[in-house]
C-alpha positions in Angstrom: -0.5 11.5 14.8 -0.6 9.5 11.2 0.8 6.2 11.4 1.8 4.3 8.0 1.0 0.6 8.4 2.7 -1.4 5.7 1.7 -5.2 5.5 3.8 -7.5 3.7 5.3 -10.8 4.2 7.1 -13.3 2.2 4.5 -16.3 1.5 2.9 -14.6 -1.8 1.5 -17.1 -3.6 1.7 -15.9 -7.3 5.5 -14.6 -6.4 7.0 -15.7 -3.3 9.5 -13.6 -1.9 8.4 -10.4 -3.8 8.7 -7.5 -1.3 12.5 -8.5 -1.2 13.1 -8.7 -5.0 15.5 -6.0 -6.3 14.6 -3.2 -8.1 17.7 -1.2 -8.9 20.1 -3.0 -6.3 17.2 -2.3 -3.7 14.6 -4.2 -2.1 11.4 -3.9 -3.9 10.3 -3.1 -0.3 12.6 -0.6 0.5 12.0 1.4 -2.9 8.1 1.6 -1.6 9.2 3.1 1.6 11.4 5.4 0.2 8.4 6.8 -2.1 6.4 6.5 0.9 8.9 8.8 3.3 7.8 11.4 0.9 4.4 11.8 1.8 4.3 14.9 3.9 0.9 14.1 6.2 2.7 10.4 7.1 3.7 11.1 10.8 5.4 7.6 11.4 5.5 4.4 9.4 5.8 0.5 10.6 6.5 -2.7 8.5 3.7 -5.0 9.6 5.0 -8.6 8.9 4.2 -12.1 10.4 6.6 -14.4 12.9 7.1 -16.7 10.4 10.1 -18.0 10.4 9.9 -16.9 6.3 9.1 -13.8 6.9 12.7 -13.6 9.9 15.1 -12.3 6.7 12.5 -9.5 5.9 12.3 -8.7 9.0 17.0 -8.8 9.1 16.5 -6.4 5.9 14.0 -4.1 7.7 15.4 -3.5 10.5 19.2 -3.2 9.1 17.6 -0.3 7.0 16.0 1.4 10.1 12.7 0.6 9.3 10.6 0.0 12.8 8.9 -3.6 12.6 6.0 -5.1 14.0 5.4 -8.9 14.1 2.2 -11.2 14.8 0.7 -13.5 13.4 0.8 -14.8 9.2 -3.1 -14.5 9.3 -4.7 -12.5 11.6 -3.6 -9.2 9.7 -6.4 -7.1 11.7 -4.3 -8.5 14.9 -1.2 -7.2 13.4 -2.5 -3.6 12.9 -3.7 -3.3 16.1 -0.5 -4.8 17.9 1.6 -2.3 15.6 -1.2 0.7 16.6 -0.5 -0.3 20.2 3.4 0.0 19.8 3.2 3.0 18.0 0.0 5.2 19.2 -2.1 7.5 16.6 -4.9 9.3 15.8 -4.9 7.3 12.5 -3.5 4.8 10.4 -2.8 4.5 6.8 -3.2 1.1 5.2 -0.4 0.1 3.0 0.4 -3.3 1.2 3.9 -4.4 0.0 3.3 -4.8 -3.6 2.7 -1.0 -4.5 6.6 0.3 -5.3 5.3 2.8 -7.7 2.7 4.4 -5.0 1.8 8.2 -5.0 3.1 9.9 -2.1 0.9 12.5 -3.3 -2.2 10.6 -3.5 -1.5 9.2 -0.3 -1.2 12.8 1.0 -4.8 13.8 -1.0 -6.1 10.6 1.2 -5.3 11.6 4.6 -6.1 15.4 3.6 -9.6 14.5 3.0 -10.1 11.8 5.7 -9.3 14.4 8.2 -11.4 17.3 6.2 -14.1 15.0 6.5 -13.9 14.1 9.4 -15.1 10.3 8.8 -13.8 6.8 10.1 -12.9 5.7 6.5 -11.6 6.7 3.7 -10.1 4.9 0.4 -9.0 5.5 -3.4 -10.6 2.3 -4.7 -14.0 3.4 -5.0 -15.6 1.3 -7.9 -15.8 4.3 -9.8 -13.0 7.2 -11.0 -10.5 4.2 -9.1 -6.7 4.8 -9.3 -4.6 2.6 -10.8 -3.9 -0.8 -8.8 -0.9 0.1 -7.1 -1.4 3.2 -5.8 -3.9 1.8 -3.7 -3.9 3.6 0.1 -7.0 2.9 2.6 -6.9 5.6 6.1 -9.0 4.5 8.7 -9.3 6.4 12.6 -7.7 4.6 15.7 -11.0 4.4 17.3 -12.7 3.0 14.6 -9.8 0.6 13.5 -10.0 -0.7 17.2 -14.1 -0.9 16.5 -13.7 -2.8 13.8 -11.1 -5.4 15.2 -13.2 -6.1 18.5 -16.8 -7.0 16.7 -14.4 -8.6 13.7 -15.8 -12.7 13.9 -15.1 -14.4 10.4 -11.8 -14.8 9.0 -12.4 -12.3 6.0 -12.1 -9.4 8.7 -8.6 -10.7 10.1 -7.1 -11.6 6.3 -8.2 -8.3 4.4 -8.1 -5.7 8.0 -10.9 -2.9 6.2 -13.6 -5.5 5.5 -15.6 -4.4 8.0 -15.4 -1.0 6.5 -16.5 -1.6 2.7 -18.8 -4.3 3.7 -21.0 -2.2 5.5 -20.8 1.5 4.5 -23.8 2.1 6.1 -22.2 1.5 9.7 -19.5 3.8 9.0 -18.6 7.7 7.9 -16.9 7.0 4.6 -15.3 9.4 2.0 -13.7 8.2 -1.3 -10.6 10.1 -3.0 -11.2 9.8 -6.4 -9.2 10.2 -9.4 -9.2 13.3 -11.3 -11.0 13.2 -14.5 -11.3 9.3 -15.5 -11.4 5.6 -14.0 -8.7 3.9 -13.9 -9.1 1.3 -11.6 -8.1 -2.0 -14.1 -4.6 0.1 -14.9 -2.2 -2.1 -13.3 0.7 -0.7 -10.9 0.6 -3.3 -8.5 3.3 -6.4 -8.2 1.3 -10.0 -8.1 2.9 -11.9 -11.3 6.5 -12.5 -13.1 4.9 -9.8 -15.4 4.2 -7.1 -12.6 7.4 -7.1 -11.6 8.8 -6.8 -15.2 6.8 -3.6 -15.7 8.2 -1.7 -12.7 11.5 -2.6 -13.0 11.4 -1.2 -16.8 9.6 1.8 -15.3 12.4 2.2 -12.1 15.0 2.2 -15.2 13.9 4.5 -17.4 12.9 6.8 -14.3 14.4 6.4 -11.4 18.3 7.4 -12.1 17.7 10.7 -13.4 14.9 11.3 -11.1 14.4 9.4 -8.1 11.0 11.0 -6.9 9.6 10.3 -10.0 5.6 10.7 -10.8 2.6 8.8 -11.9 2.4 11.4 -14.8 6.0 10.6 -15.6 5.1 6.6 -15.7 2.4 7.6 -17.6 4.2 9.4 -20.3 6.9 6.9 -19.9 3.9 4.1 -21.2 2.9 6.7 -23.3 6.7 6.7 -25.3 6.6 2.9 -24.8 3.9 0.6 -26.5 5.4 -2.3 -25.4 4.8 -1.5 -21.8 1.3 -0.5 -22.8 -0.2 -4.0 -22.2 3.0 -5.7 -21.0 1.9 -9.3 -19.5 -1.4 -8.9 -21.4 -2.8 -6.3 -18.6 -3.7 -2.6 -19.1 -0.6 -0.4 -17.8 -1.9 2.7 -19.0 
């Protein structure tokens, strides 16, 4: 059993609010999940949020959409993957974050493919070399390990960021890294943090999204490609 864990909450400082900003009528979150219920190998997937009171109308959105919810607390994330393991029991869970609406349901996919090929506690697409773009990030860590890591975790690092213990001490831990085919793109930005972000996707759900809903990262790239002001919109690499 895979089970998708998606964190996301309402407090961001850089853009509150984001996971619920619209992207083509939609949540921004609920475009990410629909990308998301693509990915073949993803067995179940849970929204992972805080009981904030700010976080109670994500939670109204989620849920009114059909999208199981697991709440605990704003900053103990590790605490929240477990409790949302322990509703929902696997063999492994994928780590998701709620500013990715442009993720790879195929790259997800390639990540749990090898994880299990490999048969290793960890495995991740950030690797500091042949990266993916920020964005498409996805992190696939075993139950047993997962549950490892969250009992020995001690400093507040381990509870915010839930895989620190993980890239913070590879040696501890069977690692494999899913890397990008044929270059590095690791400081290409996909991901949703600024004003700017968000301006990029929703000109890239525009051009994409109505005549092809599942669209992929090759046709955002060839969408950049057509389009040199997306290039470097918000004065970050897009492409």
């Amino acid at each position: 059993m895979i089970l998708a864990v998606l964190q996301a909450r309402m407090s961001s400082t850089r853009l509150p609010g984001k996971v619920l900003k619209p992207l083509l009528g939609q949540p921004m979150v609920l475009r990410q999940i629909e990308r998301l219920q693509r990915a073949e190998q993803i067995d179940r997937l849970v929204v992972a949020t805080s009981t904030e009171a700010s976080d109670d109308q994500l939670a109204t959105v989620l849920t009114g959409a059909g999208v199981p919810v697991f709440r605990g607390a704003l900053n103990d994330v590790l605490a929240r993957f477990i409790g949302a393991l322990d509703a929902h029991p696997a063999d492994h869970v994928v780590r998701l974050t709620a500013d990715c609406p442009l993720i790879d349901p195929h790259v997800v996919d390639a990540a749990i493919a090898l994880h299990l090929a490999e048969a290793v506690d960890y495995t991740s697409n950030t690797a500091q070399t042949f990266a993916f773009p920020k964005g498409l990030d996805v992190e696939v860590v075993s139950a047993a390990a997962l549950r490892h890591a969250a009992a020995a975790a001690t400093m507040a690092e381990e509870r915010e960021h839930v895989t620190w213990g993980f890239w913070t001490q590879p040696d501890q831990w069977k690692i494999a890294w899913l890397h990008s085919p044929g270059s590095d793109d690791g400081d290409i930005r996909w991901t949703v943090d600024t004003p700017d972000d968000l301006a990029f996707v929703t000109e890239v759900y525009e051009a994409l999204y109505p005549a092809a809903p599942a669209f992929t990262s090759q046709d955002i790239r060839d969408l950049i490609a057509a389009r040199p002001d997306l290039a470097h919109l918000g004065g970050h690499r897009r492409i």
